[in-house]
py3Dmol code that shows the C-alpha trace and the ligand (Angstrom):
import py3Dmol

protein = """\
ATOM      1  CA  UNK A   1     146.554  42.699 -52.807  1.00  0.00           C
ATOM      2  CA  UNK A   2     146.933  46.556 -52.464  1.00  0.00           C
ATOM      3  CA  UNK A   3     147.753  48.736 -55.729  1.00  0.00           C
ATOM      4  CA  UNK A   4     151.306  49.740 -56.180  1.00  0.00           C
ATOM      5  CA  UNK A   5     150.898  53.273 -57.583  1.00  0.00           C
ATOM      6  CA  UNK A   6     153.930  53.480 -59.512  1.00  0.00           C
ATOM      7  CA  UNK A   7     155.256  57.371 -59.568  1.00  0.00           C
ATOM      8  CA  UNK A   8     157.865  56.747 -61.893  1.00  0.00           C
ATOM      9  CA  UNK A   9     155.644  55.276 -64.689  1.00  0.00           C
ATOM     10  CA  UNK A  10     152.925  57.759 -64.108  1.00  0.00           C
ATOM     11  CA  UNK A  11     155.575  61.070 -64.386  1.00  0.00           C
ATOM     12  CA  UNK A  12     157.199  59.226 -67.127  1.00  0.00           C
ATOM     13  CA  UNK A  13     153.850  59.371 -68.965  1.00  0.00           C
ATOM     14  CA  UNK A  14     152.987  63.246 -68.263  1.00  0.00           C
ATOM     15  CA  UNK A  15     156.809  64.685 -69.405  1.00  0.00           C
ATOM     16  CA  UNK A  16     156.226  62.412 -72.834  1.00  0.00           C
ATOM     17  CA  UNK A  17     152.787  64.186 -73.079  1.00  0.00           C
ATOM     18  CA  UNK A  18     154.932  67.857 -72.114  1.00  0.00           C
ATOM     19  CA  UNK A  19     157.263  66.474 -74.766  1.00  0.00           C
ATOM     20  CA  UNK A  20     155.258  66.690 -77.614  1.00  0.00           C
ATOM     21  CA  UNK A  21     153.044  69.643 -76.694  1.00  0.00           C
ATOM     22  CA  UNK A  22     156.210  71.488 -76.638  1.00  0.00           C
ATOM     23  CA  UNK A  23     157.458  70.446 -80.075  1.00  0.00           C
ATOM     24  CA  UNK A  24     154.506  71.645 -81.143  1.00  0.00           C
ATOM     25  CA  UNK A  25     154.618  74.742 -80.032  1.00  0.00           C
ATOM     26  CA  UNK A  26     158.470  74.923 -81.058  1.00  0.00           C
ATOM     27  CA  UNK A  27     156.358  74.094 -84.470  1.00  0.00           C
ATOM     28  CA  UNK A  28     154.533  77.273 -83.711  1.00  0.00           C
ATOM     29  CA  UNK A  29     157.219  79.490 -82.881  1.00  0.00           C
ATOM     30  CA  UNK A  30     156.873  79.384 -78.909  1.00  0.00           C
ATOM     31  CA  UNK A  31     159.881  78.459 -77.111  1.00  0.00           C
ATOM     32  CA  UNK A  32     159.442  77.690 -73.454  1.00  0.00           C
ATOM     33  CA  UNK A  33     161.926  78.958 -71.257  1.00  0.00           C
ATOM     34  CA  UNK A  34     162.744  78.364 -67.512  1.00  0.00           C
ATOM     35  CA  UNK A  35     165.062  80.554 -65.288  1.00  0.00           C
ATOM     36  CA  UNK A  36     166.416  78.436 -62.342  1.00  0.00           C
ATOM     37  CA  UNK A  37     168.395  80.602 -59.399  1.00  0.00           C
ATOM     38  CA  UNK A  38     170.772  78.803 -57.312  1.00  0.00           C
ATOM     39  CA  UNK A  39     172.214  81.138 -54.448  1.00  0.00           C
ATOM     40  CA  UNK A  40     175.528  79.197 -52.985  1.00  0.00           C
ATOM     41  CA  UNK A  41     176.252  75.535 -53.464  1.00  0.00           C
ATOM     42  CA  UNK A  42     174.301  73.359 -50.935  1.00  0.00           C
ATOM     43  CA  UNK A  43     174.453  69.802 -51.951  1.00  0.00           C
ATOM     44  CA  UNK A  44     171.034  68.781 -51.816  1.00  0.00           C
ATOM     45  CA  UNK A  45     170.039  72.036 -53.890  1.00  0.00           C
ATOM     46  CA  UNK A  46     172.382  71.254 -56.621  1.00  0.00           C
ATOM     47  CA  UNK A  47     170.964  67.735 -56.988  1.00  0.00           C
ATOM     48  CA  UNK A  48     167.480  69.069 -57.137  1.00  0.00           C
ATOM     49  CA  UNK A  49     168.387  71.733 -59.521  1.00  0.00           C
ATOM     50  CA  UNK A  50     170.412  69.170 -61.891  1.00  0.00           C
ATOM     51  CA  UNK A  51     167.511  67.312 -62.001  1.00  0.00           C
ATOM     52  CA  UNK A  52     165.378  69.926 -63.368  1.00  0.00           C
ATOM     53  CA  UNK A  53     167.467  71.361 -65.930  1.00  0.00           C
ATOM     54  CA  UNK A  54     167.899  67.633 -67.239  1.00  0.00           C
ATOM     55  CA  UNK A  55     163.868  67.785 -67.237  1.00  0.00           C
ATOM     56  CA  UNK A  56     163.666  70.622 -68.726  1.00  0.00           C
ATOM     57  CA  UNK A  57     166.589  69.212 -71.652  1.00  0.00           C
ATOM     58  CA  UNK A  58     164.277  66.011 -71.901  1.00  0.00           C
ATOM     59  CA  UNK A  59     160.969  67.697 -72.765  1.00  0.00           C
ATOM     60  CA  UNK A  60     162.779  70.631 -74.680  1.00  0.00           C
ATOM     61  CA  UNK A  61     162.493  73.298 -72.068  1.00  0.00           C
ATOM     62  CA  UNK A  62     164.972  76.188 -72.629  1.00  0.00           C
ATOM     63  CA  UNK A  63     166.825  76.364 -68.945  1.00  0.00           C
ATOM     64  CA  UNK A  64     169.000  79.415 -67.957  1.00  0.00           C
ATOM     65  CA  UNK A  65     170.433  79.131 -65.038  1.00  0.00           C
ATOM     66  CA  UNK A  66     171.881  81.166 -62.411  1.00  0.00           C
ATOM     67  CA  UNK A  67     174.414  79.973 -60.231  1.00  0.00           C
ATOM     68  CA  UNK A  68     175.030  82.760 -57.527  1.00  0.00           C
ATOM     69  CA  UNK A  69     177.929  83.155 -55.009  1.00  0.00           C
ATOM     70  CA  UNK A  70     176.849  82.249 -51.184  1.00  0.00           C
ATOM     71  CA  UNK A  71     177.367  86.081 -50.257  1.00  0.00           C
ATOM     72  CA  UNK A  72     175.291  87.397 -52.913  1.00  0.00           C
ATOM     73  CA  UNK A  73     173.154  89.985 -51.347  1.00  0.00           C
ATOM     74  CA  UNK A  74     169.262  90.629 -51.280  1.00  0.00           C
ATOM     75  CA  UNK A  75     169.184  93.563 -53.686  1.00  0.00           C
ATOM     76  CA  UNK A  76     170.789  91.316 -55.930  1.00  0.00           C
ATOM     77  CA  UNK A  77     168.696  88.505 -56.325  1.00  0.00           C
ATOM     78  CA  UNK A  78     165.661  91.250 -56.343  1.00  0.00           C
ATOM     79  CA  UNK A  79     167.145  92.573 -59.336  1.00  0.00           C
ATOM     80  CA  UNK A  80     167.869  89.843 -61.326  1.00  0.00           C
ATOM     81  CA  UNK A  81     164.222  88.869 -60.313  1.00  0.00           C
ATOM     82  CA  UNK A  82     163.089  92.151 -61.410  1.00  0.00           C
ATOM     83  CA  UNK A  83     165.126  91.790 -64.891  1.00  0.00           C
ATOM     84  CA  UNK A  84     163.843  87.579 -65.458  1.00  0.00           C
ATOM     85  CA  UNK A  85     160.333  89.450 -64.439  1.00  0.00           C
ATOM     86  CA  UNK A  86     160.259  91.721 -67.207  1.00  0.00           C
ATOM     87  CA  UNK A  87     161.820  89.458 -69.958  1.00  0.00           C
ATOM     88  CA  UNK A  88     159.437  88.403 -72.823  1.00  0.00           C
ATOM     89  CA  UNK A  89     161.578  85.034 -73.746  1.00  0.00           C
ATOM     90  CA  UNK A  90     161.558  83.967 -69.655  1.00  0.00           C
ATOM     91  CA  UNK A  91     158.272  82.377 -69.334  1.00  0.00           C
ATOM     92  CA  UNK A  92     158.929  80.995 -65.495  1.00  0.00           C
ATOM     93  CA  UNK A  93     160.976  81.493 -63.032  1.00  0.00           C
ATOM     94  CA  UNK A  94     162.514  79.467 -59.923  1.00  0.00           C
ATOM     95  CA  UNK A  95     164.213  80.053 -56.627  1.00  0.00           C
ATOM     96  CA  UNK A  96     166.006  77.124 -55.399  1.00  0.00           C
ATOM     97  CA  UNK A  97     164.833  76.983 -51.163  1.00  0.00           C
ATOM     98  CA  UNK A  98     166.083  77.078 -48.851  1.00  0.00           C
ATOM     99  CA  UNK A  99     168.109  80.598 -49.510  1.00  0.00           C
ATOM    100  CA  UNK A 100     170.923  81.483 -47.302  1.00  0.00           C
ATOM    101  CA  UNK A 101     169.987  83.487 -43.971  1.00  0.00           C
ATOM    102  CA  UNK A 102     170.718  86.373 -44.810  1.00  0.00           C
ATOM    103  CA  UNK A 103     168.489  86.556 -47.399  1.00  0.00           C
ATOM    104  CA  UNK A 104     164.378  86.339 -46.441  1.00  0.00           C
ATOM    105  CA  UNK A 105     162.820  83.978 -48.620  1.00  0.00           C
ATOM    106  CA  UNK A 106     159.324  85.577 -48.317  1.00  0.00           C
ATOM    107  CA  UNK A 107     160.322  88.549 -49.868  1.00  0.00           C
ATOM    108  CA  UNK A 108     162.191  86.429 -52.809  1.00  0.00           C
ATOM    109  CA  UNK A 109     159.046  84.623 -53.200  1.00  0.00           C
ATOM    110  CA  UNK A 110     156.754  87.246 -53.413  1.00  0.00           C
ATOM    111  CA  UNK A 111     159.229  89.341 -55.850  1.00  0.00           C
ATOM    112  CA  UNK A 112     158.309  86.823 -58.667  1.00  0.00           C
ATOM    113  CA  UNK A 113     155.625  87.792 -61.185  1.00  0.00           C
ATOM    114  CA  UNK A 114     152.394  85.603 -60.132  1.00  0.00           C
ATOM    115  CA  UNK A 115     152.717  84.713 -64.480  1.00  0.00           C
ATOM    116  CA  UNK A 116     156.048  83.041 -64.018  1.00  0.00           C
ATOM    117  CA  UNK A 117     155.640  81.751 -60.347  1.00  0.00           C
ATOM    118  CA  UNK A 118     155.845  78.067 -61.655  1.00  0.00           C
ATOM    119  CA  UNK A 119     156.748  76.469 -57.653  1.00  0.00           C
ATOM    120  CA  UNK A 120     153.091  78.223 -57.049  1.00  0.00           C
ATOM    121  CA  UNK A 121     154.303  79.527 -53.755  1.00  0.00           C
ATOM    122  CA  UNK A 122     153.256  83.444 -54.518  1.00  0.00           C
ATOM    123  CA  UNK A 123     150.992  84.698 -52.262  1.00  0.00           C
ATOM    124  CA  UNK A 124     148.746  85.888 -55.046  1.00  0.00           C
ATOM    125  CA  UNK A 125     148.936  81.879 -56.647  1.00  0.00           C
ATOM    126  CA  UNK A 126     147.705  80.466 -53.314  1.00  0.00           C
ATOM    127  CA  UNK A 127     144.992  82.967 -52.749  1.00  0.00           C
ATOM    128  CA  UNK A 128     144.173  81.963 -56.271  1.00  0.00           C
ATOM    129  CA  UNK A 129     143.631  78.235 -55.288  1.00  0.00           C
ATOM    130  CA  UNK A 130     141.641  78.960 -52.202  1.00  0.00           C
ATOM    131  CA  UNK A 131     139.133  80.652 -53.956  1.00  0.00           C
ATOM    132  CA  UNK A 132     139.063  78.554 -57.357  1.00  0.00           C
ATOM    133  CA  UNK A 133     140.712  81.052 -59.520  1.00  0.00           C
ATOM    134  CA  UNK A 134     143.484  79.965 -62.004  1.00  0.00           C
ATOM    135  CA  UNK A 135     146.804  80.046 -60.750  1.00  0.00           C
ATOM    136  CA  UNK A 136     150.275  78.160 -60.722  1.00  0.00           C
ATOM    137  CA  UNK A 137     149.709  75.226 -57.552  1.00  0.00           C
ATOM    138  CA  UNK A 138     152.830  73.880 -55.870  1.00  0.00           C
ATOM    139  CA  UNK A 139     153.784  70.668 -57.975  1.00  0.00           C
ATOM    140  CA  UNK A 140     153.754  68.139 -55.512  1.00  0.00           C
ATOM    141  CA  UNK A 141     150.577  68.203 -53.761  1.00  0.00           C
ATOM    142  CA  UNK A 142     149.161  69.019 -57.811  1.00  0.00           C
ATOM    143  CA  UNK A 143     151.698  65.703 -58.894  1.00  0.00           C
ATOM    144  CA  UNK A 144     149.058  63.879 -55.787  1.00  0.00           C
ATOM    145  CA  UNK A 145     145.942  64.227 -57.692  1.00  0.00           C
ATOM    146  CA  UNK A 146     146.983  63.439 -60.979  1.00  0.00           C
ATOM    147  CA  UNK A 147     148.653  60.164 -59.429  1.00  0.00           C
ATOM    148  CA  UNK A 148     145.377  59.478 -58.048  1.00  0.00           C
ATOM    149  CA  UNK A 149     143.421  60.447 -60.976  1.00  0.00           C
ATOM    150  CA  UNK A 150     145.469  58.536 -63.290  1.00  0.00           C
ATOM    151  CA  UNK A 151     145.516  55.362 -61.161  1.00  0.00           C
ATOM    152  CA  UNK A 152     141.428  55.579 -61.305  1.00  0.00           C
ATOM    153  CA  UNK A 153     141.122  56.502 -57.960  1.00  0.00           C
ATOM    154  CA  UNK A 154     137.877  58.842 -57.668  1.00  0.00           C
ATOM    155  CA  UNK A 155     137.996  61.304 -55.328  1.00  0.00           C
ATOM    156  CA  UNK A 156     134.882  62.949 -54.991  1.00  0.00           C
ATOM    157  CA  UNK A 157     132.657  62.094 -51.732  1.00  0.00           C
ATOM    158  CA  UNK A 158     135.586  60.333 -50.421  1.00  0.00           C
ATOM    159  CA  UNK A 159     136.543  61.158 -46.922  1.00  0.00           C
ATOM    160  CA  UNK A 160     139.922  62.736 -47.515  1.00  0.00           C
ATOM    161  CA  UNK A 161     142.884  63.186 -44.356  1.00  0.00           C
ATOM    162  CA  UNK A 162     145.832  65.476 -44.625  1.00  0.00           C
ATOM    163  CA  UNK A 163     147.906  64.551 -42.044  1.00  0.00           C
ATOM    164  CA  UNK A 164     150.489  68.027 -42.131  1.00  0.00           C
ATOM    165  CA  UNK A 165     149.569  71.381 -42.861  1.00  0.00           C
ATOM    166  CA  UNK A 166     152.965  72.920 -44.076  1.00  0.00           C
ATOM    167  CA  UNK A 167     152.353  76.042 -46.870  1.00  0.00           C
ATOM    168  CA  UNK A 168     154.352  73.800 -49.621  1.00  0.00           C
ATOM    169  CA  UNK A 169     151.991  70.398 -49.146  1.00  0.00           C
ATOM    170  CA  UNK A 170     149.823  70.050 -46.405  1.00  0.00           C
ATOM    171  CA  UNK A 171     147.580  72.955 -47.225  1.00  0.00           C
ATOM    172  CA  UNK A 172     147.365  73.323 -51.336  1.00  0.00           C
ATOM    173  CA  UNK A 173     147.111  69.480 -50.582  1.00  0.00           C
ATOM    174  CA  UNK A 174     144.031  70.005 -48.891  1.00  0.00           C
ATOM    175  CA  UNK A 175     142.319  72.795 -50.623  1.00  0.00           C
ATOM    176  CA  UNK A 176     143.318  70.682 -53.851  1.00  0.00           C
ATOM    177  CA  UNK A 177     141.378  67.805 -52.664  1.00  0.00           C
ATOM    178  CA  UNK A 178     138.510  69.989 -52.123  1.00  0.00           C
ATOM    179  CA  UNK A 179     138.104  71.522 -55.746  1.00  0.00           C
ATOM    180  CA  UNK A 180     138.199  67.335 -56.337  1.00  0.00           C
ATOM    181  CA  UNK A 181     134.982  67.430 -54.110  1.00  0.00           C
ATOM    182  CA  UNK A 182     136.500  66.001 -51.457  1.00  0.00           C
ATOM    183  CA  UNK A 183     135.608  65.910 -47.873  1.00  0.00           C
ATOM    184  CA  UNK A 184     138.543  66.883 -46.335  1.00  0.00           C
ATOM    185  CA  UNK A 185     139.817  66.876 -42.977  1.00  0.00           C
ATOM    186  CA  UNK A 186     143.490  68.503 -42.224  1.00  0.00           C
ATOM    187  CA  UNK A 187     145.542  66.827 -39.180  1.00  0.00           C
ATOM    188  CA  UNK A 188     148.687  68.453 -37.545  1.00  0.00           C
ATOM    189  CA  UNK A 189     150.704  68.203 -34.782  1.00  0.00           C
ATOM    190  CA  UNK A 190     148.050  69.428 -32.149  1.00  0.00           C
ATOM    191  CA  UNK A 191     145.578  66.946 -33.503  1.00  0.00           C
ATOM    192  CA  UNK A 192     144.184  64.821 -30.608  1.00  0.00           C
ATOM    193  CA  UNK A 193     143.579  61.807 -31.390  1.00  0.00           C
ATOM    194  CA  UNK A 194     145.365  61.146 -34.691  1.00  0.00           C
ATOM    195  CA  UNK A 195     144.306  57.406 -35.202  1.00  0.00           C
ATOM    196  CA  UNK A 196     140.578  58.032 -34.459  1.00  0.00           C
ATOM    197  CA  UNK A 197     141.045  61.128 -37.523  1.00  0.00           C
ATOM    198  CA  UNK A 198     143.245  59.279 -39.789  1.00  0.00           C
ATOM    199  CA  UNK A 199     140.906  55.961 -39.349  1.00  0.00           C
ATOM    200  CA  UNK A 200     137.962  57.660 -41.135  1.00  0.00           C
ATOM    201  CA  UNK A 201     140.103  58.649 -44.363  1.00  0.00           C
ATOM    202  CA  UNK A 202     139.093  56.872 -47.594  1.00  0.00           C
ATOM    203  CA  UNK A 203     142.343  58.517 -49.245  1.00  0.00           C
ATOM    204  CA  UNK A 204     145.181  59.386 -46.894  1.00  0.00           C
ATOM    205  CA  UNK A 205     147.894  61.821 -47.496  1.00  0.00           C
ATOM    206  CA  UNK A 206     150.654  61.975 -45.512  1.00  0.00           C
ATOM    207  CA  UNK A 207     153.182  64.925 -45.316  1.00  0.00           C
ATOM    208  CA  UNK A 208     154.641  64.593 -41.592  1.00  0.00           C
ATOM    209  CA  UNK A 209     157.894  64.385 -41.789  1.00  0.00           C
ATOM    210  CA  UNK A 210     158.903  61.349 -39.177  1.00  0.00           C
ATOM    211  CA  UNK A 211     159.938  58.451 -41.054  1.00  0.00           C
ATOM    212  CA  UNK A 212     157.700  55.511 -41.025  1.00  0.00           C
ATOM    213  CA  UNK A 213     155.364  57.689 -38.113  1.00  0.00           C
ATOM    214  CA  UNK A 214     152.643  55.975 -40.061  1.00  0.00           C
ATOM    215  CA  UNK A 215     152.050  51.931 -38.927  1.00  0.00           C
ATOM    216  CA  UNK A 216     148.417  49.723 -39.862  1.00  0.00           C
ATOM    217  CA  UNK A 217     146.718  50.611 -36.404  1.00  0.00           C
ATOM    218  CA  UNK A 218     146.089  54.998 -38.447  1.00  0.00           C
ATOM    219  CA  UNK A 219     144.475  52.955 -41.485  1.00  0.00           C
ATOM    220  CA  UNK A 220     141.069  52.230 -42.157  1.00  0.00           C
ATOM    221  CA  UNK A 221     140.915  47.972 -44.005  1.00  0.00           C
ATOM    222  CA  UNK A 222     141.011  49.461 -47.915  1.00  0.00           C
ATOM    223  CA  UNK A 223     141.961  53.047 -47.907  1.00  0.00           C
ATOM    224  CA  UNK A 224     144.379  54.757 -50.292  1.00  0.00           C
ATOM    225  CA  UNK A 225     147.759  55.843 -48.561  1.00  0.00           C
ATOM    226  CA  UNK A 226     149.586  58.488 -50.377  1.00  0.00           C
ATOM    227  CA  UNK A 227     153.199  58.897 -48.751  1.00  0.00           C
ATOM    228  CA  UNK A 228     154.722  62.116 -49.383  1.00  0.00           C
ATOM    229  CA  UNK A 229     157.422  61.764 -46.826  1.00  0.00           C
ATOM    230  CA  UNK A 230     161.191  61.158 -47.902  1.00  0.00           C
ATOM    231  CA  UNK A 231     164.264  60.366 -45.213  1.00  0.00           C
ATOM    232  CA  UNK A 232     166.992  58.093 -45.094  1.00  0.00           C
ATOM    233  CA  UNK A 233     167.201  55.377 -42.760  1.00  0.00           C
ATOM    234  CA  UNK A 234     169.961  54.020 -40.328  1.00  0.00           C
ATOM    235  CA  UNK A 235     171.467  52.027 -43.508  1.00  0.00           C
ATOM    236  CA  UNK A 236     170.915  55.140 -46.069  1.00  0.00           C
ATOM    237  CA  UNK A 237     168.005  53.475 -47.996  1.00  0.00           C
ATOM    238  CA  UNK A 238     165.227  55.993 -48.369  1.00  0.00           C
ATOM    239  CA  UNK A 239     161.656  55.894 -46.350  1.00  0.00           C
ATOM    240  CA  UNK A 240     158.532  57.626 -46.449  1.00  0.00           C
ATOM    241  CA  UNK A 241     156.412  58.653 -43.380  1.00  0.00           C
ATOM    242  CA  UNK A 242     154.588  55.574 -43.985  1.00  0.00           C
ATOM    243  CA  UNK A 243     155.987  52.068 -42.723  1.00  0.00           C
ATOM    244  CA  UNK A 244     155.644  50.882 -45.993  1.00  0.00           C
ATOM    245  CA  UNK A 245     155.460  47.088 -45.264  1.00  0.00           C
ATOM    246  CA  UNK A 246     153.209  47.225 -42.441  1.00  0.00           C
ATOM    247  CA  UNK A 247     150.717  49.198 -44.109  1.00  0.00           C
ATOM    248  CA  UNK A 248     150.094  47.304 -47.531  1.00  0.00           C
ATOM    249  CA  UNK A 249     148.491  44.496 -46.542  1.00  0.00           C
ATOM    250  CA  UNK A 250     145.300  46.885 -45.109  1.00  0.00           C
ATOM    251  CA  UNK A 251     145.093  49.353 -47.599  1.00  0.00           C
ATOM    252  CA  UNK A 252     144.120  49.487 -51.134  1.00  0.00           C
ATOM    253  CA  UNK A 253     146.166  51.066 -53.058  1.00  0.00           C
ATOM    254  CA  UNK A 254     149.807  52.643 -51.859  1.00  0.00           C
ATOM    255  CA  UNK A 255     152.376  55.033 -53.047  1.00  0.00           C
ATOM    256  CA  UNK A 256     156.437  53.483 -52.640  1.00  0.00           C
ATOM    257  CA  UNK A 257     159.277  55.838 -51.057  1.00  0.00           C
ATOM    258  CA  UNK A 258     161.153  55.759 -53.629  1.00  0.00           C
ATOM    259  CA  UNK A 259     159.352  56.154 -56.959  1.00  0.00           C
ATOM    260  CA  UNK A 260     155.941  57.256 -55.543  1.00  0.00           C
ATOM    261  CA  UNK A 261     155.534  61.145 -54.996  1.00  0.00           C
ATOM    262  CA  UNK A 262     158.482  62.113 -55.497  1.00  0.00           C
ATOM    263  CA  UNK A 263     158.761  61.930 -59.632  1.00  0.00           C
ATOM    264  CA  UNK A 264     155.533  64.069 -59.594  1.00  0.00           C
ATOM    265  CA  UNK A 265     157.055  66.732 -58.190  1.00  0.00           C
ATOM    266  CA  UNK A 266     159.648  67.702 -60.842  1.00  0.00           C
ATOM    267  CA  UNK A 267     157.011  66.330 -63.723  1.00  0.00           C
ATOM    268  CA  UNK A 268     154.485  69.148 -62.313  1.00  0.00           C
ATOM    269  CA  UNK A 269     157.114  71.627 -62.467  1.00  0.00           C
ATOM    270  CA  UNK A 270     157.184  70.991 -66.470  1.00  0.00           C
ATOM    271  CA  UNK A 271     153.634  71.354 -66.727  1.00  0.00           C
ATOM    272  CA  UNK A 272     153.456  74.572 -65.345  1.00  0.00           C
ATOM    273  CA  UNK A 273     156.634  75.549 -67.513  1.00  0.00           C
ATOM    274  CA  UNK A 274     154.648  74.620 -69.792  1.00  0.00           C
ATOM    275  CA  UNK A 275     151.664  76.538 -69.039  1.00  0.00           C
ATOM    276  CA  UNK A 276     153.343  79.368 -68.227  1.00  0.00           C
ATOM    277  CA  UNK A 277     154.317  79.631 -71.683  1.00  0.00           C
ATOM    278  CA  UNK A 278     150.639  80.111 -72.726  1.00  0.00           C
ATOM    279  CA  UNK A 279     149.908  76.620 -73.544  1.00  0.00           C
TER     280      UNK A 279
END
"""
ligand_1 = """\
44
NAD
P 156.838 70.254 -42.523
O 157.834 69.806 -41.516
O 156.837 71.662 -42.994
O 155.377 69.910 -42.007
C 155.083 68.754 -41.298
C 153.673 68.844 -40.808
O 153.391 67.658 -40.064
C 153.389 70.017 -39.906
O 152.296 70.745 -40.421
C 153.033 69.415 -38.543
O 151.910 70.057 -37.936
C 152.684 67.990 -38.886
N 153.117 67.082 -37.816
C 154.345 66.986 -37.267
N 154.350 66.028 -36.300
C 153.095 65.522 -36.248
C 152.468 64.524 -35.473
N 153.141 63.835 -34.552
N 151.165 64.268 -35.700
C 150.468 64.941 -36.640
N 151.005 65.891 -37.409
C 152.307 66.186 -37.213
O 157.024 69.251 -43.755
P 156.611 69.350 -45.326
O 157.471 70.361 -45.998
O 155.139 69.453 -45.472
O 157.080 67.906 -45.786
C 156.552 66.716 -45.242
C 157.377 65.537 -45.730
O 157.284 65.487 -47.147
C 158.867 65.619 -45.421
O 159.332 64.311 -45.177
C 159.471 66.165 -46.703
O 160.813 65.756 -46.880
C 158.576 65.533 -47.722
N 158.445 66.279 -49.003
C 158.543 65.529 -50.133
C 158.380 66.139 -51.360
C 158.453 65.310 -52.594
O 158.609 65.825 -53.687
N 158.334 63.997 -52.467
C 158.128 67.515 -51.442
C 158.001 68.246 -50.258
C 158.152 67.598 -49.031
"""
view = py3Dmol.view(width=600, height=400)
view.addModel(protein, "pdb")
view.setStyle({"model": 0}, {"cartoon": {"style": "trace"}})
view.addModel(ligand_1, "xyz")
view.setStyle({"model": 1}, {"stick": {}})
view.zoomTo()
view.show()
């Protein structure tokens, strides 16, 4: 019988741990403070961006947040950027994505002190990861390995597949799995033959973005599927990439769509609030 990895238990665990590291340092005089930047009011956004402030309220992150017009210009957001930057009580910063168009996200990204990049999606944070230097790492393929390190799930040796190679998972995903000692093969889109690839992974990480792409015949009999994917079906339930019921009686251990990645994610962004703040 394959391993549920539960997601929701596991994050639950980590914010009580943020919890009381940041009553102590409240003890200590540090208060840690998150800036969150919302630029017009798509729906999705402001669900994601609820969520963290009521995080952040949980584990006793300060939040400010910034709730821009739609037609708020470039120079703008750069500036109040510029001013969150060079604040001593701001200890991280975040740009809800996607932007409007008129706006280019790169340069928003890049704009943001590496010190208070907590999404981990500076230039300067990713370079960091690739060559093992400390550095902010985007929270959900970092929320991956702790699930997988807090289930007991030993990665080192272990043939490792990345199916995906997107800038947000796929890749910090992969080079992740490598500081883990990993062996660690990345698949994409021009990948050949996908099943023959996939077949060989011990741990399998999936970040493709087609719901349930992912059936038995891609699995090799006892290997770890991690499914990072998250859609809504024909009758609005959600789905990973993975076809969840077809898969778990082959593998070993399994992550659910809903409450498998997805927790992590916002759980990770706390930690590096968190240690952003110096802790
Ligand atoms: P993306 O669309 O940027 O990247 C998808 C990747 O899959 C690409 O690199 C592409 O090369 C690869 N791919 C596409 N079709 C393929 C195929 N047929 N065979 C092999 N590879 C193929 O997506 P993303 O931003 O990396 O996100 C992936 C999924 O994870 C999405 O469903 C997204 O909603 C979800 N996601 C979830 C969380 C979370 O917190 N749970 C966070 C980020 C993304």
């Amino acid at each position: 019988m394959a391993k549920i990895i539960d997601g929701k238990a596991i994050s639950a665990q980590i914010k009580e741990e943020l919890k009381e590291k940041v009553a102590a340092m409240k003890a200590d005089g540090i208060e840690v403070t998150l800036a969150v930047i919302q630029v017009g009011k798509d729906a999705a956004s402001s669900v994601y961006v609820g969520n963290k402030k009521k995080a952040c309220a949980y584990i006793g992150i300060r939040s400010l947040a910034y709730e821009l017009e739609e037609d708020t210009s470039q120079e703008e957001l750069l500036a109040l950027i510029e001013d969150l930057n060079g604040r001593n009580d701001v200890n991280g910063i975040l740009v809800q994505l996607p932007l409007p168009g008129h706006i280019d996200e790169d340069k928003v990204v890049r704009a943001i002190s590496p010190r208070k990049d907590v999404d981990g999606f500076h230039p300067q944070s990713v370079g960091a990861l690739c060559i093992g230097q400390k550095g902010f790492v985007s929270c959900t393929p970092a929320g991956i390995i702790q699930l997988l390190k807090r289930s007991g799930i030993g990665i080192e040796g272990k043939e490792c597949v990345v199916i995906g190679r997107s800038n947000i998972v796929g890749k910090p995903m992969a080079l992740l799995l490598l500081r883990e000692n990993g062996t660690v093969t990345v698949a994409h889109s021009r990948t050949k033959d996908l099943k023959e690839v996939t077949k060989r992974a011990d741990i399998l990480i999936v970040a493709v973005g087609k719901p349930k792409m992912i059936t038995r015949d891609y699995i090799k009999e006892g290997a770890v599927v991690i499914d990072v994917g998250i859609h809504r079906n024909e009758g609005n339930k959600l789905c990973g990439d993975v076809d969840y019921e077809d898969v778990l009686p082959v593998c070993s251990a399994i992550t659910p769509v809903p409450g498998g990645v997805g927790p992590m994610t916002i759980a990770m962004l706390m930690n590096n609030c968190v240690e952003s703040a110096g802790c």
